[in-house]
Structure formats: structure tokens, C-alpha cells
SELUMTI-175980 format. One record per residue: residue in one letter; residue number from 1; z, x, y of N, C-alpha, C, O in turn. Coordinates in steps of 0.02 Angstrom, whole numbers, plus 50000, padded with zeros to 5 digits. Each point is the difference from the previous one (the first is absolute). Example, Ala and Ser with C-alpha at 12.3 -4.5 7.8 and 13.67 -1.06 7.14 Angstrom:
REM SELUMTI-175980
<rec><residuo>A</residuo><num>1</num><n_z>50390</n_z><n_x>50660</n_x><n_y>49716</n_y><ca_z>50000</ca_z><ca_x>49955</ca_x><ca_y>50059</ca_y><c_z>50000</c_z><c_x>50045</c_x><c_y>50060</c_y><o_z>50033</o_z><o_x>50052</o_x><o_y>49999</o_y></rec>
<rec><residuo>S</residuo><num>2</num><n_z>49931</n_z><n_x>49930</n_x><n_y>50054</n_y><ca_z>50003</ca_z><ca_x>50042</ca_x><ca_y>50059</ca_y><c_z>50037</c_z><c_x>49961</c_x><c_y>50055</c_y><o_z>50008</o_z><o_x>50025</o_x><o_y>50055</o_y></rec>
This chain:
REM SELUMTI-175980
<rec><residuo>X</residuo><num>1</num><n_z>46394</n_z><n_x>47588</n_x><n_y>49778</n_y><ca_z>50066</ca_z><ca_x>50018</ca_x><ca_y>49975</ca_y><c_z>50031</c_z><c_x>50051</c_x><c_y>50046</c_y><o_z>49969</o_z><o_x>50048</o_x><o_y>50023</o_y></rec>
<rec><residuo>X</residuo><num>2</num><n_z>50089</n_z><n_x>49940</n_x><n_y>49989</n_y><ca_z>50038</ca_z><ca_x>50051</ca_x><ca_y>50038</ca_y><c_z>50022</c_z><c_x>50052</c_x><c_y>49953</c_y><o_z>50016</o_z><o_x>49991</o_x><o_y>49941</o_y></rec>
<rec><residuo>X</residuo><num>3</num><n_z>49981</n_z><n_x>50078</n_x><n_y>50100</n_y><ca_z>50015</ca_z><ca_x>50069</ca_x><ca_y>49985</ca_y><c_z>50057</c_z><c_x>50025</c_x><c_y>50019</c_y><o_z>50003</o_z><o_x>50002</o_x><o_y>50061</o_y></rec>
<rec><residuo>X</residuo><num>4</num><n_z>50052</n_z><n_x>50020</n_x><n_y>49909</n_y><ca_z>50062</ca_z><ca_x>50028</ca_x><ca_y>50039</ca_y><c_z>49948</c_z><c_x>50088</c_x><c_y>50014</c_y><o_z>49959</o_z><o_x>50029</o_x><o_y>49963</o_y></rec>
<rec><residuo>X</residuo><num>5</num><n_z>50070</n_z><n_x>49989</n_x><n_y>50104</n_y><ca_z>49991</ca_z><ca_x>50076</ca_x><ca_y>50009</ca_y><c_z>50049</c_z><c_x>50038</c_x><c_y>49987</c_y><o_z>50009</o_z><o_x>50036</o_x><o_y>49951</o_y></rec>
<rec><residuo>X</residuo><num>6</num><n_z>50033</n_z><n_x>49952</n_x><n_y>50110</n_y><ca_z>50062</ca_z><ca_x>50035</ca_x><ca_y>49990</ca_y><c_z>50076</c_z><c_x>49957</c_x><c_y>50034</c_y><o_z>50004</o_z><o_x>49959</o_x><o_y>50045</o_y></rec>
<rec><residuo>X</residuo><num>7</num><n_z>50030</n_z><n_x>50060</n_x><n_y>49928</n_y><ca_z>50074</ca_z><ca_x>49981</ca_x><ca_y>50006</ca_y><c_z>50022</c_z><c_x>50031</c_x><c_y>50062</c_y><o_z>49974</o_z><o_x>50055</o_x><o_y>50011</o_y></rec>
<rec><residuo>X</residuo><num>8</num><n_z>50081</n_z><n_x>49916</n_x><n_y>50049</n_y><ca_z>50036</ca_z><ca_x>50027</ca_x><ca_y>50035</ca_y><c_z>50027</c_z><c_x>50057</c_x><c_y>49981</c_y><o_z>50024</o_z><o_x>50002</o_x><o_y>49944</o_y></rec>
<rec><residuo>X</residuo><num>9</num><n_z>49977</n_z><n_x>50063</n_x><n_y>50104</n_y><ca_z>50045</ca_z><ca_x>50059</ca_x><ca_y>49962</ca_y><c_z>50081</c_z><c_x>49969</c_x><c_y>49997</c_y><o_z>50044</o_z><o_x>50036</o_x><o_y>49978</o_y></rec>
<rec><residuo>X</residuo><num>10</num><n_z>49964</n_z><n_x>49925</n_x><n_y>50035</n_y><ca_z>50094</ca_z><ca_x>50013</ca_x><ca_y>49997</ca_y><c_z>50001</c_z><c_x>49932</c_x><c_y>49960</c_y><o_z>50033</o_z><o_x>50013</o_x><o_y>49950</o_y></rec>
<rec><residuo>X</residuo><num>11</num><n_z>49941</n_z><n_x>49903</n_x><n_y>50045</n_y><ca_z>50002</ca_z><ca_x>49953</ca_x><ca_y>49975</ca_y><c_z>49918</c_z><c_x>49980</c_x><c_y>49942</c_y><o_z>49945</o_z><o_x>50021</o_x><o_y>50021</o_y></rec>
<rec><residuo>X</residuo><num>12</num><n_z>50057</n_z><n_x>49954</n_x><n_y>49933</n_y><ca_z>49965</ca_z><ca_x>49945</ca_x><ca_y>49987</ca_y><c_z>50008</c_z><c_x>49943</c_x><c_y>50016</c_y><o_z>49970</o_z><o_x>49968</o_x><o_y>49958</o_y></rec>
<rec><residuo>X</residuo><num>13</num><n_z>50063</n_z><n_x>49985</n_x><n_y>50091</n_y><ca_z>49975</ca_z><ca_x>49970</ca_x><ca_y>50036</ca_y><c_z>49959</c_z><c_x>49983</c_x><c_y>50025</c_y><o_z>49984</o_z><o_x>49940</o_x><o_y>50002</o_y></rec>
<rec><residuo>X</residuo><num>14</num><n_z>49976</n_z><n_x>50125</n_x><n_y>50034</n_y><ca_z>49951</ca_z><ca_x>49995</ca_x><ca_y>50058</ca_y><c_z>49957</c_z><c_x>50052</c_x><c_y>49947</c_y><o_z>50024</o_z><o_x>50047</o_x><o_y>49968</o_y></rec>
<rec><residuo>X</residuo><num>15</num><n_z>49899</n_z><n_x>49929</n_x><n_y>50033</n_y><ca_z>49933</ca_z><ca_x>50030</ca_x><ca_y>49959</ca_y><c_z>49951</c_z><c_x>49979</c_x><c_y>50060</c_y><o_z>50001</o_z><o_x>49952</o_x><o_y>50039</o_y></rec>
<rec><residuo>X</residuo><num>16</num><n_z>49940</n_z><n_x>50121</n_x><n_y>49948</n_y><ca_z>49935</ca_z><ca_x>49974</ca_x><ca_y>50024</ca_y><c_z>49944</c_z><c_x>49981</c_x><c_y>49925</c_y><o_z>49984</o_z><o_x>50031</o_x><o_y>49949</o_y></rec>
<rec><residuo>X</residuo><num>17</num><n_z>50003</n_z><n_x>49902</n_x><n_y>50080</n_y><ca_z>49940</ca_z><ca_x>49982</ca_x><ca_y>49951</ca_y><c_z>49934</c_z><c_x>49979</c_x><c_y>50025</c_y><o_z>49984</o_z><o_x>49980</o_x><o_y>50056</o_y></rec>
<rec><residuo>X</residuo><num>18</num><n_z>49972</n_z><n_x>50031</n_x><n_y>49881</n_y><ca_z>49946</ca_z><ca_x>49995</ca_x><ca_y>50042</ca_y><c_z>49963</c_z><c_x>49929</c_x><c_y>49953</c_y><o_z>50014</o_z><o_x>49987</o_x><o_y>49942</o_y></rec>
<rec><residuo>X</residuo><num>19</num><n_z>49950</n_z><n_x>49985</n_x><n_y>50089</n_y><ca_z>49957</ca_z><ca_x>49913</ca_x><ca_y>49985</ca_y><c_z>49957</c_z><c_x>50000</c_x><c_y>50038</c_y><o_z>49992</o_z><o_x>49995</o_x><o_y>50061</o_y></rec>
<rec><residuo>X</residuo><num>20</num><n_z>49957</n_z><n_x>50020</n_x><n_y>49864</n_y><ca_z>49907</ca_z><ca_x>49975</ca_x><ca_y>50034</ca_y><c_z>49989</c_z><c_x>50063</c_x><c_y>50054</c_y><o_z>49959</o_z><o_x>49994</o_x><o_y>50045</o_y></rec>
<rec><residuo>X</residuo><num>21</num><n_z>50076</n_z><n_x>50060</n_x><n_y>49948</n_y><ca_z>49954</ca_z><ca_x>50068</ca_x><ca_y>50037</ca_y><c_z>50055</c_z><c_x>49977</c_x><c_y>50087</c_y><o_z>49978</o_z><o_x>50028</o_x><o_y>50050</o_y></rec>
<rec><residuo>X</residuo><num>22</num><n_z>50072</n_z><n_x>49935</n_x><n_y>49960</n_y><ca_z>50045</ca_z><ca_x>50006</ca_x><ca_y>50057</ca_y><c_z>50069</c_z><c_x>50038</c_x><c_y>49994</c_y><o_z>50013</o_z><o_x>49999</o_x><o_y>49940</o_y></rec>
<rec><residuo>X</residuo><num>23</num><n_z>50025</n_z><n_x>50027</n_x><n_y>50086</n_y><ca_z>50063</ca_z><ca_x>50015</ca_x><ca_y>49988</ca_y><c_z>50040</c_z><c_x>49977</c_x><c_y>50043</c_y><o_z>49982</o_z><o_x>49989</o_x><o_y>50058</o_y></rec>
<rec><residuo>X</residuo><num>24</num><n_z>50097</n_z><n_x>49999</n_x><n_y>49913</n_y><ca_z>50026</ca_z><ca_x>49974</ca_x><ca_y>50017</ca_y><c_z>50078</c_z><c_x>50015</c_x><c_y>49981</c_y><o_z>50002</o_z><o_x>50037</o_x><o_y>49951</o_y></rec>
<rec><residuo>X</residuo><num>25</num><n_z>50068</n_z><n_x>49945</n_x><n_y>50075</n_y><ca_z>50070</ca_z><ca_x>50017</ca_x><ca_y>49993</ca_y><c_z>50021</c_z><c_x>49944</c_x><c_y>49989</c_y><o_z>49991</o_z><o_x>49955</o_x><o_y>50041</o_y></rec>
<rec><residuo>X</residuo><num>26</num><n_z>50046</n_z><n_x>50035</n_x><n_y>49893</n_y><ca_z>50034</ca_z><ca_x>49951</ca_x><ca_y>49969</ca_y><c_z>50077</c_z><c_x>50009</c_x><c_y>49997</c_y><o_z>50028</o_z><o_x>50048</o_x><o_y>49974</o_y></rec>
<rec><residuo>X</residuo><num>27</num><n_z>49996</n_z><n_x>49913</n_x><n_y>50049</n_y><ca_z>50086</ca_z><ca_x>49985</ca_x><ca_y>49982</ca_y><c_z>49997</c_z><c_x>49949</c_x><c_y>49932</c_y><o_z>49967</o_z><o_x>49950</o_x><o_y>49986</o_y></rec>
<rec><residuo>X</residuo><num>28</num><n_z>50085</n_z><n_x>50092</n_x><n_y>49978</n_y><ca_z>50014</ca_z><ca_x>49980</ca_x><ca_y>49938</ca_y><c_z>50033</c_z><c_x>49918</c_x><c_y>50013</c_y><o_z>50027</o_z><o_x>49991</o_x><o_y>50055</o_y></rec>
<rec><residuo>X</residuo><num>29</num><n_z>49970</n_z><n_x>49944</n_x><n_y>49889</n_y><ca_z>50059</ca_z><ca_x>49943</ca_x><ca_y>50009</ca_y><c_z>49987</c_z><c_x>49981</c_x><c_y>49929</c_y><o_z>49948</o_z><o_x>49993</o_x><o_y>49968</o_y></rec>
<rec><residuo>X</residuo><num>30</num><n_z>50118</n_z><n_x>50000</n_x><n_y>50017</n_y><ca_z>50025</ca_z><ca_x>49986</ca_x><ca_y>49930</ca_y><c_z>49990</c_z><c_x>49922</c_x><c_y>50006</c_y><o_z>50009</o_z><o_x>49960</o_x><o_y>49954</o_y></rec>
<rec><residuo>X</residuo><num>31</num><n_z>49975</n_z><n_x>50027</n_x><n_y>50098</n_y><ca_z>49995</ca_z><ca_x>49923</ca_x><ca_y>49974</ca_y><c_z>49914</c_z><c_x>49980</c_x><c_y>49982</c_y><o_z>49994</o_z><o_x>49949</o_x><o_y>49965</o_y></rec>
<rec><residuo>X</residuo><num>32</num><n_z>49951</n_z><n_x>50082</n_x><n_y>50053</n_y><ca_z>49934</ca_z><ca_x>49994</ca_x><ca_y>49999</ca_y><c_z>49990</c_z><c_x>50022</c_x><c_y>49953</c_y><o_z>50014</o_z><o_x>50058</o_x><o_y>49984</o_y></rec>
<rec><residuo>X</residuo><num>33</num><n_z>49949</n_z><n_x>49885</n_x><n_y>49969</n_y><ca_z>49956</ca_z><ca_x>49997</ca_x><ca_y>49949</ca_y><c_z>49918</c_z><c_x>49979</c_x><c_y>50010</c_y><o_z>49980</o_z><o_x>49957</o_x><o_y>50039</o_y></rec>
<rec><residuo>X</residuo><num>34</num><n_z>49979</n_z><n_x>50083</n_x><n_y>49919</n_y><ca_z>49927</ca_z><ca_x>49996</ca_x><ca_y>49987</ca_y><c_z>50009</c_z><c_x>49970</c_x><c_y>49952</c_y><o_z>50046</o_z><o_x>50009</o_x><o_y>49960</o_y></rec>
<rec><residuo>X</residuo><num>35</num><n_z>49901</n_z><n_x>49944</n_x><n_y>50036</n_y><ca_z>49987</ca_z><ca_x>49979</ca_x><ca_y>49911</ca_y><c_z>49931</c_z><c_x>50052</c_x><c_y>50008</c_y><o_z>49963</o_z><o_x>49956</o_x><o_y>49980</o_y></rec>
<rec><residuo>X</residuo><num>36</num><n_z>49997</n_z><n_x>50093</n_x><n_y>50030</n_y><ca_z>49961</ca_z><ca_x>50040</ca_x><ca_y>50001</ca_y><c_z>50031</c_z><c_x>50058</c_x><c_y>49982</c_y><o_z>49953</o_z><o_x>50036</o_x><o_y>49984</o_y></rec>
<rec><residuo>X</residuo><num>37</num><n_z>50093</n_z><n_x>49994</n_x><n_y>50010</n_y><ca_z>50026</ca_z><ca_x>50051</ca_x><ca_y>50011</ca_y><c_z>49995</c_z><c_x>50038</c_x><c_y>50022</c_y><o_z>50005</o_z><o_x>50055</o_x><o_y>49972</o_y></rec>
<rec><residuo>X</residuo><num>38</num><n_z>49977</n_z><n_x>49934</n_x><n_y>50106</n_y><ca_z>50007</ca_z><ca_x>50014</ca_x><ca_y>50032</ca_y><c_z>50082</c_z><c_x>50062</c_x><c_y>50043</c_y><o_z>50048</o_z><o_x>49964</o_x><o_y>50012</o_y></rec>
<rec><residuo>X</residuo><num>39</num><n_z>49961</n_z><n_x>50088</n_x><n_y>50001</n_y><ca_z>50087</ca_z><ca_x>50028</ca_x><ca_y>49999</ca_y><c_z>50022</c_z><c_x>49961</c_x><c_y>50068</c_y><o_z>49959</o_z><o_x>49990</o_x><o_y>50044</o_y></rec>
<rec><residuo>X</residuo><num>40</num><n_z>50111</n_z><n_x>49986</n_x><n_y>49961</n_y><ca_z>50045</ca_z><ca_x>49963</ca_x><ca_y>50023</ca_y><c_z>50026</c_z><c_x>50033</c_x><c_y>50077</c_y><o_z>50054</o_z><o_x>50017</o_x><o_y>50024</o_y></rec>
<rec><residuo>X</residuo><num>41</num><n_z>49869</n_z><n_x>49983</n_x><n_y>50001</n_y><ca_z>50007</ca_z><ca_x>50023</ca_x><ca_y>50056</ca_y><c_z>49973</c_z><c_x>49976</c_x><c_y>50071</c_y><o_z>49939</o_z><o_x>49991</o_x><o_y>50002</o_y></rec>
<rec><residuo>X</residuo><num>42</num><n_z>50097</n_z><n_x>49999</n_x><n_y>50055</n_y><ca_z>49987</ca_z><ca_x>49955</ca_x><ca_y>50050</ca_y><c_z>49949</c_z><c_x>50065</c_x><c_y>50064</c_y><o_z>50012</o_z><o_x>50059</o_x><o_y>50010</o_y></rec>
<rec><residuo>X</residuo><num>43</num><n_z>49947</n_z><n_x>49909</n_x><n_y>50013</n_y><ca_z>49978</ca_z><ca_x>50043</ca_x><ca_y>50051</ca_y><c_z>50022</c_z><c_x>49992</c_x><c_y>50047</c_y><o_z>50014</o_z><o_x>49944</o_x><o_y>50019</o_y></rec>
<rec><residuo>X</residuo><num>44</num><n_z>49998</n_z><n_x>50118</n_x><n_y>50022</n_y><ca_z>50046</ca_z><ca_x>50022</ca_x><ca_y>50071</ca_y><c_z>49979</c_z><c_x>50036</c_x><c_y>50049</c_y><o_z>50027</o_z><o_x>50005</o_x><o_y>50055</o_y></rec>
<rec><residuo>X</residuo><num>45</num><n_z>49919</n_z><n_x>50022</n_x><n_y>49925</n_y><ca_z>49941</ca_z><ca_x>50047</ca_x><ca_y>50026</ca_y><c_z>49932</c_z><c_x>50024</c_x><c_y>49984</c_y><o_z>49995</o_z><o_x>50039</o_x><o_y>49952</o_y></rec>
<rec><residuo>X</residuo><num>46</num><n_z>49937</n_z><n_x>49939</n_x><n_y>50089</n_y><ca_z>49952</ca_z><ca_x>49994</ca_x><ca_y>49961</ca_y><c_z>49951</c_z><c_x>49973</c_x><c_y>50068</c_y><o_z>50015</o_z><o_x>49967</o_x><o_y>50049</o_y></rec>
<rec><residuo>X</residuo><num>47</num><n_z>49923</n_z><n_x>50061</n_x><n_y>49931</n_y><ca_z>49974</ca_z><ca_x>50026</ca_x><ca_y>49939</ca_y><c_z>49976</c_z><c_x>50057</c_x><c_y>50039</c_y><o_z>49998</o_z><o_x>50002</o_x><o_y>50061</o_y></rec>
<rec><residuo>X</residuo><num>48</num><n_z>49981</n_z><n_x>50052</n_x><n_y>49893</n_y><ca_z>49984</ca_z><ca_x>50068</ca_x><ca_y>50035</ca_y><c_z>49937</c_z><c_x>50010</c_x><c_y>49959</c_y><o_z>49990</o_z><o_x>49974</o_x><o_y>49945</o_y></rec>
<rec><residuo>X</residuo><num>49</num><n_z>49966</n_z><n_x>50070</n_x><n_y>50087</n_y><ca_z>49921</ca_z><ca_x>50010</ca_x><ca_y>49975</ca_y><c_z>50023</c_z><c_x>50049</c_x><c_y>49974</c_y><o_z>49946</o_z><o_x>50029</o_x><o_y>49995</o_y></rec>
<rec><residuo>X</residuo><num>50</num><n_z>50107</n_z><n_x>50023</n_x><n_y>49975</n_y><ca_z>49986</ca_z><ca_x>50058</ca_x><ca_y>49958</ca_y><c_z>50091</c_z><c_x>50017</c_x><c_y>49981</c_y><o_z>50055</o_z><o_x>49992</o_x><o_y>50027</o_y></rec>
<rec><residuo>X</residuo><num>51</num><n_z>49909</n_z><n_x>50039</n_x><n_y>49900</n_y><ca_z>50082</ca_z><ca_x>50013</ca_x><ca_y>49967</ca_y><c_z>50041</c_z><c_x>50037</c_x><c_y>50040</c_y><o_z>50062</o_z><o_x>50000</o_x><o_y>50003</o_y></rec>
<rec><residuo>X</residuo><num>52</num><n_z>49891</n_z><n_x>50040</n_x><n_y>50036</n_y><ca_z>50057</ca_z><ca_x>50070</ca_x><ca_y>50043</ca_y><c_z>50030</c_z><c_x>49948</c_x><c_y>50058</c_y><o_z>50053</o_z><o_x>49973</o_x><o_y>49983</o_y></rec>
<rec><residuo>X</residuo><num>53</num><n_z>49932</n_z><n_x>50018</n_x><n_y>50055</n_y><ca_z>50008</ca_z><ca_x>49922</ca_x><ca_y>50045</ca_y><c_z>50083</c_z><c_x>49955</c_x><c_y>49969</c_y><o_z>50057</o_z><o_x>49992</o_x><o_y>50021</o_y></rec>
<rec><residuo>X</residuo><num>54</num><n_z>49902</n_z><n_x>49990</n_x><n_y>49919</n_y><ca_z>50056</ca_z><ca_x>49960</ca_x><ca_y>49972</ca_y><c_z>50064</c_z><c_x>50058</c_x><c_y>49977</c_y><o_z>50051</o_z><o_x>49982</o_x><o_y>50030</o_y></rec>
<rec><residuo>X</residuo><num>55</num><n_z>49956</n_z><n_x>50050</n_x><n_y>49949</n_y><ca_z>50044</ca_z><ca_x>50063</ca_x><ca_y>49984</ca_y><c_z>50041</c_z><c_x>50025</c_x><c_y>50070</c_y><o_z>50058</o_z><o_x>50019</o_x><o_y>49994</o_y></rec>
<rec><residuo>X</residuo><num>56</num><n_z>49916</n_z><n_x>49981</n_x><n_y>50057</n_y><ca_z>50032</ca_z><ca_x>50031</ca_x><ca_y>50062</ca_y><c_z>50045</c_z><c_x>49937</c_x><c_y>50019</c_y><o_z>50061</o_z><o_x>50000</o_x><o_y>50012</o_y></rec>
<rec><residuo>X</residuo><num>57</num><n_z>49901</n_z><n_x>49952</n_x><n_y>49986</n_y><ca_z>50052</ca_z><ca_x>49945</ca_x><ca_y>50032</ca_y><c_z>50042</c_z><c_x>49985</c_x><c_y>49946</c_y><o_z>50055</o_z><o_x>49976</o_x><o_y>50015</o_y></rec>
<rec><residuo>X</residuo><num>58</num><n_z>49935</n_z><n_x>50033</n_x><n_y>49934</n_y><ca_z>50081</ca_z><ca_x>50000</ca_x><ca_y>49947</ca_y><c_z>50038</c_z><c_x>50048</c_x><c_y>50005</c_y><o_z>50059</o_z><o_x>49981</o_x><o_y>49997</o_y></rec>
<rec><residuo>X</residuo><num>59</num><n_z>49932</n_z><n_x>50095</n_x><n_y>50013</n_y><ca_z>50032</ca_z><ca_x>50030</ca_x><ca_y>50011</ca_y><c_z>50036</c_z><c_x>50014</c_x><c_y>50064</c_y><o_z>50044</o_z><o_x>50042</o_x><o_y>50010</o_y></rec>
<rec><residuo>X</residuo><num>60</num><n_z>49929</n_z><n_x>49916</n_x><n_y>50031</n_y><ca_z>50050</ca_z><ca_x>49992</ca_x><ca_y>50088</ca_y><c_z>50040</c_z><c_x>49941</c_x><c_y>49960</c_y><o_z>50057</o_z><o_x>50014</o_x><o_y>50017</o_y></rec>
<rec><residuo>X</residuo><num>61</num><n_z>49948</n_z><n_x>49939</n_x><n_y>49948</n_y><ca_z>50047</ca_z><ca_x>49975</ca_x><ca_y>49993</ca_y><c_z>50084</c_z><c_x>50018</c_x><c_y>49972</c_y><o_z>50000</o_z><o_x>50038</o_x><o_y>49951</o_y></rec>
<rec><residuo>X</residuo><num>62</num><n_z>50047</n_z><n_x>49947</n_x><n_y>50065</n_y><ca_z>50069</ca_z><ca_x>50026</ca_x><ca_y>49983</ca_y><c_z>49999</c_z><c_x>49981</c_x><c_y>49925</c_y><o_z>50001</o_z><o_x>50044</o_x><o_y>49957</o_y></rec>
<rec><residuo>X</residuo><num>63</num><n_z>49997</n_z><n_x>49897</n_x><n_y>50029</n_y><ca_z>50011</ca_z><ca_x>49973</ca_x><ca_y>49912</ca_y><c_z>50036</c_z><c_x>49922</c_x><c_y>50002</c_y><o_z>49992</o_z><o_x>49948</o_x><o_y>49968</o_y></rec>
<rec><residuo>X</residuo><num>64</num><n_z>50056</n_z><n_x>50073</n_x><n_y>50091</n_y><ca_z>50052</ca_z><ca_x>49947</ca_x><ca_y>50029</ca_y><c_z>49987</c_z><c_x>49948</c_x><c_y>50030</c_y><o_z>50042</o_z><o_x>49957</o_x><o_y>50011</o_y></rec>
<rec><residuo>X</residuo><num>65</num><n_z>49890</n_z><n_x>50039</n_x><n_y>50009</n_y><ca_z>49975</ca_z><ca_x>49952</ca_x><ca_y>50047</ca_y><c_z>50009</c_z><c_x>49921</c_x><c_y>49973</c_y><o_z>50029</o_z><o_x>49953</o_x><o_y>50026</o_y></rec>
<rec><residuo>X</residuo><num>66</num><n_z>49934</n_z><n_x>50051</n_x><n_y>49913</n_y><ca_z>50015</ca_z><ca_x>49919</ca_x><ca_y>49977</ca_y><c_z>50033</c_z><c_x>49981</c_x><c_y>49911</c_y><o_z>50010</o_z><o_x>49942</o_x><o_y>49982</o_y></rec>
């Protein structure tokens, strides 16, 4: 099951989550559905061996990107 960590500081849009012990940066799309329920989020960047890892490269991101 996927884990939200944390939210972009300026958008929810853009989250790091983590699946099965990897992390990873999700762009939000209103059009993607889980029948798992899985959250409605596309990967854009990935995968990183550690939360601090995954956290730095979200926070170099602007918000604006996608």
C-alpha cells in the first residue's frame, strides 16, 4: 500500500510517497482512478532509497512543473 509523506510546500499536486520501503514524487491527475484505493497519483520521480533523499528532491521542485 502506498503512504503519502508529505505534500509540496506551495501545491498538493506534487507529494512524496512511499511503496514497499521506496520513495517516490507523485503528480496529482483527476482523471486516475484505483479500484484499490490506491491516491490519484501519477509518478514523475522515483525511486529514492531514503525519505530525506525523497524530501530534498521535492523541495528543489517549484510546484509548477507539471
Amino acid at each position: 500500500m502506498t503512504e503519502l509523506i508529505v505534500y509540496h510546500r506551495k501545491t498538493c499536486d506534487l507529494a512524496l510517497f512511499s511503496s514497499e520501503g521506496q520513495y517516490w514524487i507523485g503528480s496529482y491527475d483527476e482523471n486516475l482512478r484505483h479500484q484499490n484505493g490506491e491516491p490519484s497519483y501519477v509518478l514523475i520521480r522515483g525511486y529514492f532509497a531514503t525519505q530525506q533523499e525523497g524530501e530534498e528532491v521535492l523541495r528543489s521542485l517549484k510546484g509548477d512543473e507539471f
